[in-house]
C-alpha angles and dihedrals in degrees: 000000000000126000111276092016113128129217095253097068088061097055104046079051082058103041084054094068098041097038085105095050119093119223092228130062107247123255111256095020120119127216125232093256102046086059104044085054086061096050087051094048093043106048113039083197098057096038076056093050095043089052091039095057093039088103093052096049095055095052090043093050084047092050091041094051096040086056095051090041086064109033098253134168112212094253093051083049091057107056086046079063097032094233127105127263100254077057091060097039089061093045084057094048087073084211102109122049099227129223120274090235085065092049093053096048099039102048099037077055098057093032089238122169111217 
């Protein structure tokens, strides 16, 4: 906030970008979650798949957050990792679990903690 600004001209800043929004979930509409529970429950294959890539999703929100938090590009990020950037974009795809031997080398790089 700037000096002399008050507190009222951030929330009506605020209040602008939720004024859409109801305060209430609507009735009949489902959450994310909710449906992403269902799709677990519904399909054995996917709710595999899902615990199968949880590994890889974890590393890639952690890449993904260590780049942001400094202001990395992927390819910065890779030789960080010595590794390339289409390394790092599939890291970040959270689609594949990596090797072990990439883990090693990559996190003990960027000094990450899984």
């Amino acid at each position: 906030m700037a000096r002399g600004e008050d507190n009222r001209s951030a929330r009506t800043g605020c209040q602008r970008h939720t004024a859409g929004i109801p305060s209430r979930w609507p009735k009949g509409i489902k959450r994310a979650e909710e449906v992403h529970a269902a799709a677990l429950a519904a399909d054995p294959e996917f709710a595999a798949e899902w615990e199968r890539l949880a590994l890889a999703r974890m590393i890639s929100t952690t890449l993904i957050a260590y780049r942001s938090d400094r202001g990395l590009s992927q390819r910065e990020l890779a030789k960080l990792l010595g590794g390339s950037q289409p390394d790092v974009v599939a890291l970040e795809s959270g689609e594949k679990n990596p090797q072990i031997e990439t883990l090693i080398k990559g996190f003990s790089g960027c000094r990450c903690r899984l």
